[in-house]
Each structure stands twice: as C-alpha cells, then as structure tokens.
C-alpha positions in Angstrom: 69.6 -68.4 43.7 72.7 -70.6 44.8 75.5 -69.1 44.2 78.0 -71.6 42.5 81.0 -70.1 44.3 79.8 -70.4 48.4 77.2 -72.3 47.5 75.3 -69.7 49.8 71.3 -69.5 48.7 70.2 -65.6 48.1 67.6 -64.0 46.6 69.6 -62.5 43.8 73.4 -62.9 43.0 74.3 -59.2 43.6 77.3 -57.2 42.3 78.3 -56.5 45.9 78.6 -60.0 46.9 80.3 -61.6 43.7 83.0 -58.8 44.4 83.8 -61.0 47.9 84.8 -63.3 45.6 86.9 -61.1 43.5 85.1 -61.7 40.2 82.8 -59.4 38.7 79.1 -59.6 37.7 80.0 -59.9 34.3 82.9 -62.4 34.7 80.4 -64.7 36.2 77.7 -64.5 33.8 80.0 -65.7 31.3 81.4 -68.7 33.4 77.5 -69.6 34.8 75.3 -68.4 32.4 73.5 -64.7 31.8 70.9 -66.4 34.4 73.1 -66.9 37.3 72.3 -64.0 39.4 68.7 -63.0 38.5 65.9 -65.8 38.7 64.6 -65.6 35.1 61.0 -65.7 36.6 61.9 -62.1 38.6 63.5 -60.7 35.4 60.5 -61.7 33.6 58.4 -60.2 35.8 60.3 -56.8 36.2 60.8 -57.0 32.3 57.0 -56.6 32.2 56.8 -53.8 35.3 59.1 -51.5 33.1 57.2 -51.8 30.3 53.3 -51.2 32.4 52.5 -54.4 31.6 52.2 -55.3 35.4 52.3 -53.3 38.6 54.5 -54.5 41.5 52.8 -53.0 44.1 49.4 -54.6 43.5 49.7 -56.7 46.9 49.3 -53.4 48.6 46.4 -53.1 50.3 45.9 -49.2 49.5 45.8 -50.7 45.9 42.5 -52.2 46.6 39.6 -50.8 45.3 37.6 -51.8 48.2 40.4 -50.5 50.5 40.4 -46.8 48.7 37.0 -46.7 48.8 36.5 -46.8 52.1 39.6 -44.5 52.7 37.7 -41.9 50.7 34.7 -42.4 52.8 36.4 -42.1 55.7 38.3 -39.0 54.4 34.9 -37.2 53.4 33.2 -37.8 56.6 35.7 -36.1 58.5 35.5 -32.9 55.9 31.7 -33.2 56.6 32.3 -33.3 60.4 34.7 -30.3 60.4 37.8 -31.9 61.3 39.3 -30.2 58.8 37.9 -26.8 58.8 40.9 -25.1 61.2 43.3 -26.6 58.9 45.9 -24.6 57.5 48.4 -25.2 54.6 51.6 -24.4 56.0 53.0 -24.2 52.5 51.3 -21.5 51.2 53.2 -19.4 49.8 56.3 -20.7 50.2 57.2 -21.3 46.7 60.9 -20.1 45.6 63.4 -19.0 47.4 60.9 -18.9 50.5 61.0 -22.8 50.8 62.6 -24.5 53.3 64.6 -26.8 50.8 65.6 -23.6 49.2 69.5 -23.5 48.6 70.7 -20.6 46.4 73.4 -22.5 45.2 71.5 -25.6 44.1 68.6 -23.5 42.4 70.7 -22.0 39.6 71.9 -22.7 35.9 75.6 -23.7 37.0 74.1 -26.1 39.7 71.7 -27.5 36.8 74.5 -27.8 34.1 76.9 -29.8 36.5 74.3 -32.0 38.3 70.8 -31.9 36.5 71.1 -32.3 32.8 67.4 -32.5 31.7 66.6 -29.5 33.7 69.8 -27.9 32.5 69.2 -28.7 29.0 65.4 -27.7 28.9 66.2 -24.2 29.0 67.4 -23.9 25.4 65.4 -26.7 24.3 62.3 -29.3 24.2 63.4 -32.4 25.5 60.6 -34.5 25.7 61.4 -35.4 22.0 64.4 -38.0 21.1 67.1 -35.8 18.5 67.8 -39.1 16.9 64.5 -41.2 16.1 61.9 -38.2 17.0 60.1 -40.5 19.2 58.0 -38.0 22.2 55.9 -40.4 23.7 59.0 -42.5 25.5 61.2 -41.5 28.5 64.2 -39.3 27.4 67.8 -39.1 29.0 70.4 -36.3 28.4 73.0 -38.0 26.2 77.0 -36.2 26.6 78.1 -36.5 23.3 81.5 -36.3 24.1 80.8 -38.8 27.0 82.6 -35.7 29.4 80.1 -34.8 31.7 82.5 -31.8 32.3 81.2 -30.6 28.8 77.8 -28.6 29.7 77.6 -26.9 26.4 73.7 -27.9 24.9 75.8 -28.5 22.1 77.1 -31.7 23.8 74.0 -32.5 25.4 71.6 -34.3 23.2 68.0 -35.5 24.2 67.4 -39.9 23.4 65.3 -42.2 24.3 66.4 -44.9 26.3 66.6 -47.5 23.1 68.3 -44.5 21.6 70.8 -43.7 24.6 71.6 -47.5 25.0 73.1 -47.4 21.5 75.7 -45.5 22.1 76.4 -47.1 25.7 75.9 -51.0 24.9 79.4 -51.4 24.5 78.7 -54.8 21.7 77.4 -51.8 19.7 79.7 -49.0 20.2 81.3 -47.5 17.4 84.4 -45.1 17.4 84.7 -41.5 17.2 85.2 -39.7 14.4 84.9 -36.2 12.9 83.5 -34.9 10.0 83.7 -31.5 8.6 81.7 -29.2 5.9 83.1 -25.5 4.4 81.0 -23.0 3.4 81.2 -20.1 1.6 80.0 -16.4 1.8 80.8 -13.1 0.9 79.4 -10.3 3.5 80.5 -6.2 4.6 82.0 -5.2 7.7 84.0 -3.1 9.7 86.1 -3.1 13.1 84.8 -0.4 15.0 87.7 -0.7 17.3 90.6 -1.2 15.2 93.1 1.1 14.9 94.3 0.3 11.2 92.5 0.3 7.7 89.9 -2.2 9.2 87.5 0.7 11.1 86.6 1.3 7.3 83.6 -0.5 5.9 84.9 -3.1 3.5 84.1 -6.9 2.7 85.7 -10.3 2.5 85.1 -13.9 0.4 84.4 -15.5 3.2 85.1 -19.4 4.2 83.8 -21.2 7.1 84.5 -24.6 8.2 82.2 -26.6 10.6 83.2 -30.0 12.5 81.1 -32.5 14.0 82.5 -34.8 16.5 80.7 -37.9 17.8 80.3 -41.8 17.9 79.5 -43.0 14.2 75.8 -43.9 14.2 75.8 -48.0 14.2 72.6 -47.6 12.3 74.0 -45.5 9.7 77.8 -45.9 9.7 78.0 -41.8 9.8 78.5 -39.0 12.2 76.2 -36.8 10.2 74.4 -37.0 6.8 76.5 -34.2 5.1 73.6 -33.1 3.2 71.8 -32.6 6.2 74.7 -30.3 8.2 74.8 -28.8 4.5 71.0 -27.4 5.0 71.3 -26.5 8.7 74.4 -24.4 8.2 73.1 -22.6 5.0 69.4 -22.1 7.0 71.3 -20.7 10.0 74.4 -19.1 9.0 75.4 -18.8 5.3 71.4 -17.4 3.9 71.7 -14.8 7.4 75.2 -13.4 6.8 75.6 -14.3 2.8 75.4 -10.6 1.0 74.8 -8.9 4.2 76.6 -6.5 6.8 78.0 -8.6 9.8 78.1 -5.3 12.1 74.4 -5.8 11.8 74.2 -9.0 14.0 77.9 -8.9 15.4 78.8 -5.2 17.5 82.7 -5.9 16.6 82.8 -8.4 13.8 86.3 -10.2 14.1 87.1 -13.6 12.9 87.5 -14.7 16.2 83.9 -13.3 17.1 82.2 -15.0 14.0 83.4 -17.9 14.8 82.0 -17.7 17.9 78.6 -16.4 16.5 78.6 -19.2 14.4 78.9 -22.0 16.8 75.7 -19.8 19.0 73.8 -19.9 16.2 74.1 -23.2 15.4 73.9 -24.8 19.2 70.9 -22.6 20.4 68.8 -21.7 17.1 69.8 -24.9 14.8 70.2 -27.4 17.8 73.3 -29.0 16.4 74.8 -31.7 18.5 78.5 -32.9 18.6 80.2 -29.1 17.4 83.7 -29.8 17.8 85.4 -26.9 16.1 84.0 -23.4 13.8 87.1 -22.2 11.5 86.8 -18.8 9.9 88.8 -18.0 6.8 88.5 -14.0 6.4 91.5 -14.4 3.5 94.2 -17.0 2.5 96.6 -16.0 5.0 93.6 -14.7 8.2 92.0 -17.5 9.9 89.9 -17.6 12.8 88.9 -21.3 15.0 87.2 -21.6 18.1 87.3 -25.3 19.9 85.1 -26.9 22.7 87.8 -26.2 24.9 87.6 -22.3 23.5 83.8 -22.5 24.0 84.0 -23.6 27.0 85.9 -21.2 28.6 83.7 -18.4 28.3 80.0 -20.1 28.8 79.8 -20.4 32.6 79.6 -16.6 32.6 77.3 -17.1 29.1 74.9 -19.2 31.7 75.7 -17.1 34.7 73.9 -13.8 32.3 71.2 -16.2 31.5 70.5 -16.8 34.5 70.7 -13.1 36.1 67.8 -11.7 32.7 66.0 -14.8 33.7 
C-alpha cells in the first residue's frame, strides 16, 4: 500500500504511522477511501480466516500431513526405544497454589472482577450463551452495561456475542441511555428484631417496590426492556416469594433499606437481570427505602471477598 501522504510503500497503512502525520485512521479513510490502509485482497482473506473458512497457517510445514506423519513416526520410535522411559513430568502435581505462576493476588474474585470479566462473571452465571439473541454456539464477550468497567456488579455485566456486543459499540448504531422503571405491589408480615420502638412487634405493611433499569435502548427494538417482560421476572423472583409471606423468614432484620437490598440480590444472581440501576422500597406513604449502583457497590467487594473465602 502507498500511502498517499509520504508516498512511502508498506504493507498496511497502520494507525501508528498515519499518527506521524497527525491524522487518524479514521480521518484518512474518509479522505482516501475505507480501502486505503488494508489491501482489500488481505481483508478478504482475513475476513474468511475469522470466520474458519481458511487457515493462515497452512504454509507451515508442521501443517502437512506428510510432515505430521512422519513427526508421529518419529515420536513413537523413540517411545519404543525407551528414550522416554526415565522421563518425568515435572508438573505433577503442581496444580493451585503450588504452581510456579501461582500469584495469590491474581488468583482471586477481586483480581477476576477488575481484570478478567468472563471468568469473573462465570461464577454466578453460564456465559457461553448471548443474554440478548440466545445464540451458544458463537464466541461471547462480557458486555459493561454501564460502559464503567469500574462497575463489577454481574448485574452490569452481560454475556453477547460479538454481532451482539458490536451493537452497542458501532458507534453509527449507538443509541442513548435511558431508564425505565416498573412498581410492584405486595403486602407481607414482619418484625425488627433489633428495634427499640413498636417495630420489634410482628406486624405488616402494603408494600410498594419500584425497580429501574438503566441501559442503551436496544436499536433493534427502540426499548431498554419489554415492560411485560421485567413485569414477569420481578413477580417470579420477588413479589410471588415475599407477597402474603413473613419477610423475617428470608431477611434476619427486615428493614426497608435491607429489602431493598434483597431485592436487587435476588434479582441480579437468581433472575439474571442486567442494567439494575436503582430498587425503591415504599414500606408507607411517608417510609421509603432506595439503594443505587453506587449504594450496591459499596458493599460488594466484601460480598465477593465472602464468596470467595466459602469457595
């Protein structure tokens, strides 16, 4: 390729080099053409090589039937003559924490959460499976939601395929943020074991409970979320398990503030809800509860750090 600004022949027209120039990759796509820096030939080629179509490395020899063969051969002869009968694996053995690679610090939730997001994320959920098309037999990335990589909650990390992923990221397609919200109603028993007023006695409350969803509307379907479907995850989750029931009986102290947090749990780790941006609990007109990503945050290294510790 030529580039049209030294007039210089390379192999490619890389990023590195159209930054000598001061101009960047994009800039001079759209002043010579999308195949300025690529040889359309090559991008054909690699196009095919990403899909399986092709395999780059046929021209090595080891790729050669004939080649492995006799490799084989060669290797089974020497098993034959006892080359190999003194051999020892030094590895045995040495799986864990007795590894020479092993690093405490890199072999543990936290590390995972900052810096490895598919392992990270794998704890709490499959994802070999794309949350937005259900395709499983394609490559998946860990989508942020909130595009803050800062935000490890699962609830912000959300398995996609590459097509998937690149919707949200192709920035021709991006859409804007926006939240959506859903309330919910039950009526449910409690009582504050640690309060010192009227509230250590068993009584109940008309309940209200408000869920919000925060993420790029969906250029496929203009929405955040289908409100019938956050409708029947909340109710499956949260409203048909505390609806008519005694809270103490799945939170120890059951404040506002500790439903709400309950709620968002529930809904991250049993109903896989992506995008959570805020749980609002109404125990009366005048008593209300909410709990944030910020909130949620706060509190869920030492969440992870417990996790890790039963693990």
């Amino acid at each position: 390729m030529i580039c049209k600004l030294c007039g210089e022949d390379y192999k490619h027209i890389t990023h590195a080099h159209l930054l000598t120039h001061g101009i960047s990759t994009k800039e001079y796509k759209e002043e010579y053409g999308k195949d300025s820096t690529v040889d359309p030939a090559y991008r054909k080629k690699m196009s095919k090589a990403r899909k399986g179509i092709v395999n780059l490395g046929d021209k090595n020899g080891a790729k050669r039937p004939e080649v492995r063969r006799r490799i084989s051969d060669s290797v089974s002869l020497l098993w034959e003559q006892g080359v190999y009968d003194e051999r020892i694996n030094g590895m045995l053995g040495t799986a864990g924490d007795k590894h020479p690679n092993w690093l405490a610090s890199k072999h543990t939730l936290e590390h995972q959460a900052a810096e490895q997001w598919r392992d990270f994320l794998s704890n709490f959920q499959d994802i070999k499976v794309c949350s937005r098309c259900g395709e499983s037999d394609s490559i998946t990335n860990v989508h942020h939601v909130d595009e803050d990589h800062k935000n490890i909650l699962p609830s912000n990390l959300e398995p996609l395929c590459v097509p998937c992923h690149t919707m949200f990221h192709y920035e021709r397609r991006q859409q804007p943020y926006s939240s959506v919200g859903k309330l919910f109603k039950f009526v449910a028993a409690h009582k504050l074991p640690n309060h010192k007023g009227k509230c250590k006695q068993w009584h109940g409350h008309n309940f209200v409970c408000a869920v919000w969803i925060r993420k790029r509307v969906d250029p496929d379907t203009d929405m955040v979320i289908d409100f019938g479907d956050l409708k029947t995850m909340v109710e499956h989750h949260v409203v048909d398990k505390l609806d008519h029931g005694v809270l103490n009986d799945f939170i120890p102290n059951p404040t506002a503030e500790n439903i709400a947090v309950w709620v968002w749990n529930r809904l991250m780790f049993e109903g896989k809800l992506k995008g959570i941006y805020k749980i609002v609990v109404k125990e009366s007109d005048t008593s209300i509860a909410e709990v944030t990503v910020e909130d949620r945050l706060s509190s869920f290294y030492s969440v992870v750090k417990a996790y890790d510790k039963n693990k």
